[in-house]
ZAKOLMI-317380 format. One line per field, with one value per residue: residue number from 1; x, z, y of N, C-alpha, C in turn. Coordinates in Angstrom, 2 decimals. Atoms other than C-alpha are relative to their C-alpha. Layout:
N
panu <- c(NUM/...)
n_px <- c(X/...)
n_pz <- c(Z/...)
n_py <- c(Y/...)
ca_px <- c(X/...)
ca_pz <- c(Z/...)
ca_py <- c(Y/...)
c_px <- c(X/...)
c_pz <- c(Z/...)
c_py <- c(Y/...)
***
This chain:
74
panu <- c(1/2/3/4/5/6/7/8/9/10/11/12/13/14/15/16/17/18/19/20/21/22/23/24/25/26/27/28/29/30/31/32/33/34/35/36/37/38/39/40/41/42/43/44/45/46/47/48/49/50/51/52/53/54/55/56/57/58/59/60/61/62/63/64/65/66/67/68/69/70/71/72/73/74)
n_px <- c(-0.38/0.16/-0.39/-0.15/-1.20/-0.20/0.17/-0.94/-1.48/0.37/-0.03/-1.14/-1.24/-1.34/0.52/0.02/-1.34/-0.27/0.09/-0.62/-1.75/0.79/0.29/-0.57/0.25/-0.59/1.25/0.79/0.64/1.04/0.98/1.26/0.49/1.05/1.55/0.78/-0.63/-0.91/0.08/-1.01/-0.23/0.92/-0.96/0.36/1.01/-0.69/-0.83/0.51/0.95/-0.93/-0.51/1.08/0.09/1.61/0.19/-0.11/1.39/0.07/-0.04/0.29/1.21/-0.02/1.26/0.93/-0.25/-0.21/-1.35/0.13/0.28/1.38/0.97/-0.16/0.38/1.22)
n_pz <- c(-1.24/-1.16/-1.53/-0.77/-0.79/-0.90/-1.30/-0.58/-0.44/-0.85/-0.91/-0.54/-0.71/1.30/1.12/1.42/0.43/-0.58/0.39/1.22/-0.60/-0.64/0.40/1.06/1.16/-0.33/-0.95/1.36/0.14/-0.97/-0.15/1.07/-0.67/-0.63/0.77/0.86/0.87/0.90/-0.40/-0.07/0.53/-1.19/-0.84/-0.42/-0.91/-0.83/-0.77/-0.84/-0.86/-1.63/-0.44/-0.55/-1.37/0.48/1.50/1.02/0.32/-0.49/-0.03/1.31/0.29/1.21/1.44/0.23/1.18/0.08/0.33/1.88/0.31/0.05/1.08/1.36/-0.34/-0.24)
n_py <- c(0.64/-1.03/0.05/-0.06/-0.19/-1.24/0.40/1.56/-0.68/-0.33/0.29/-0.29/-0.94/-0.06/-1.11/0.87/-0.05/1.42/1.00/0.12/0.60/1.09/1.06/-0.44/-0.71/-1.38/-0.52/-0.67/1.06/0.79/-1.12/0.41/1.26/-0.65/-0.72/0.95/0.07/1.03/1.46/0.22/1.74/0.84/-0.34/-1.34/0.50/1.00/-0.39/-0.71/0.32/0.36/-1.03/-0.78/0.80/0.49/1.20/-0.64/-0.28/-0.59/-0.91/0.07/0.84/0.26/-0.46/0.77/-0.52/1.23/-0.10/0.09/1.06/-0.29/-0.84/0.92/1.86/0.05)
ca_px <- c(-41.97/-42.41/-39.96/-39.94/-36.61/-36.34/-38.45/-36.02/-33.11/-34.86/-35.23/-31.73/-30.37/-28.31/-28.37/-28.61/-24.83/-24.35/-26.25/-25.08/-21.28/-22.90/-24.25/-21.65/-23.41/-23.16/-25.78/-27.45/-28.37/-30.27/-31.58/-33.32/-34.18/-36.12/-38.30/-39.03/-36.99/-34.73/-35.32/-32.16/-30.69/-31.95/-28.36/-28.68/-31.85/-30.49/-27.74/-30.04/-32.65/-29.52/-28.56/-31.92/-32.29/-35.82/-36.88/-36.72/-40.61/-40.57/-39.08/-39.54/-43.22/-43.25/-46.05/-48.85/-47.70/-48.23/-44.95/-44.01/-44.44/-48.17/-49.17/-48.54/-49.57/-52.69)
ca_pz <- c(-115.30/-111.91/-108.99/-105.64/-105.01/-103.68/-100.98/-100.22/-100.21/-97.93/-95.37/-95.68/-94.96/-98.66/-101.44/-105.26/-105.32/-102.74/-103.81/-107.24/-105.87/-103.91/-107.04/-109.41/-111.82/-112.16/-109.87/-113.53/-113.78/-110.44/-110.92/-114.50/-112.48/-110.26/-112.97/-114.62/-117.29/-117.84/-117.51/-115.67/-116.45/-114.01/-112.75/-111.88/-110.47/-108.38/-107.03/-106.48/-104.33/-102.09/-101.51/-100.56/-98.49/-100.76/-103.61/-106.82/-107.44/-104.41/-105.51/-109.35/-110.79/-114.25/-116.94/-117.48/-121.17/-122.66/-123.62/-127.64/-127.38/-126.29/-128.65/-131.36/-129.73/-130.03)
ca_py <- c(-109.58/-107.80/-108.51/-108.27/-107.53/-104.01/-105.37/-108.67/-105.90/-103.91/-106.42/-107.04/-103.85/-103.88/-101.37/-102.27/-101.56/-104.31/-106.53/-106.20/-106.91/-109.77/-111.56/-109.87/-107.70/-103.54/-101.73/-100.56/-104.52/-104.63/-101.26/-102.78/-106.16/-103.73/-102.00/-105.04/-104.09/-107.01/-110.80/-112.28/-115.71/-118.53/-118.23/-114.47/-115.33/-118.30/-116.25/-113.79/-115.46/-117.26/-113.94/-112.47/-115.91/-116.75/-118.96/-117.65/-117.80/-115.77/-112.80/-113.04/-113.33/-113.94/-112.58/-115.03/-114.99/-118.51/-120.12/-120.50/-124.47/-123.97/-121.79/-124.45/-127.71/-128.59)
c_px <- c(0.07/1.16/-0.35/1.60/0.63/-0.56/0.89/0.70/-0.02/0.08/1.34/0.95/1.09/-0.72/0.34/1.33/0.84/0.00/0.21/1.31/-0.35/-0.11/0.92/-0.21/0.39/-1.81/-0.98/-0.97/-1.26/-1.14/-1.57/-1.00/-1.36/-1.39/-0.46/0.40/0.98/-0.19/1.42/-0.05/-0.29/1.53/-0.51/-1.18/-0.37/0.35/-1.04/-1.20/1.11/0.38/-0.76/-0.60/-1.69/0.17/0.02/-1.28/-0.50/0.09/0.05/-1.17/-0.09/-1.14/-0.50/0.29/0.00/1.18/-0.37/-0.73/-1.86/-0.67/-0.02/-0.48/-1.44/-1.02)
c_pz <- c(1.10/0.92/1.41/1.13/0.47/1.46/0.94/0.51/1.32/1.33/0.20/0.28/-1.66/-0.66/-1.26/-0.13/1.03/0.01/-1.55/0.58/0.57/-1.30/-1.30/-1.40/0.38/0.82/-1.28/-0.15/0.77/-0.08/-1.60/0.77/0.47/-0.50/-0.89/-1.49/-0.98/0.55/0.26/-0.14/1.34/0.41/0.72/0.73/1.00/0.84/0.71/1.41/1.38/0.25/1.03/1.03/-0.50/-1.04/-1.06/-0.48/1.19/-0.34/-1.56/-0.23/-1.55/-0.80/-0.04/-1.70/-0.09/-1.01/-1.82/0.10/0.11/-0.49/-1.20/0.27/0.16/0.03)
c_py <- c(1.05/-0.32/0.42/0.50/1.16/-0.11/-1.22/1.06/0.72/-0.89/-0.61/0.95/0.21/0.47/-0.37/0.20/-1.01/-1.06/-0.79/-0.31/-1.34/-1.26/0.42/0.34/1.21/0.14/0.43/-1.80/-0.23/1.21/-0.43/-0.80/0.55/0.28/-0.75/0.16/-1.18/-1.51/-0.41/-1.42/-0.68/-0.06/0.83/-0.18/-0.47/0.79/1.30/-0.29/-1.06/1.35/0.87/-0.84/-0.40/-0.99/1.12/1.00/1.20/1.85/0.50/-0.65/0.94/0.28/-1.46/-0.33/-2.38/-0.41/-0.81/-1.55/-0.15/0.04/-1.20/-1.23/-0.01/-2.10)
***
């Protein structure tokens, strides 16, 4: 998963230790978020895209990866 959200933060002026207080994780959370390290819950997600003032799909884009049910249905 890639984000976008060093650029959202950017255009608000807030630093991953802000906007971590903001959506109440540690700044280590937003700093994963960043490097595509950690998938956050569609909460975390949520809160993060009212925060950044976007849609979700906006600032989270998701791996092309086809989902388990898929793979099996035929």
């Amino acid at each position: 998963m890639k984000t976008k959200i060093k650029e959202y933060r950017a255009r608000h002026n807030l630093t991953q230790a802000q906007l971590a207080e903001k959506v109440g994780v540690r700044r280590e959370t937003i700093v994963f978020l960043e490097k595509g390290k950690y998938n956050p819950s569609l909460k975390l997600a949520h809160d993060i895209a009212v925060v950044l003032e976007a849609k979700i799909d906006d600032i989270f884009i998701f791996d092309d990866e086809p989902l388990e049910n898929e793979e099996h249905s035929s």
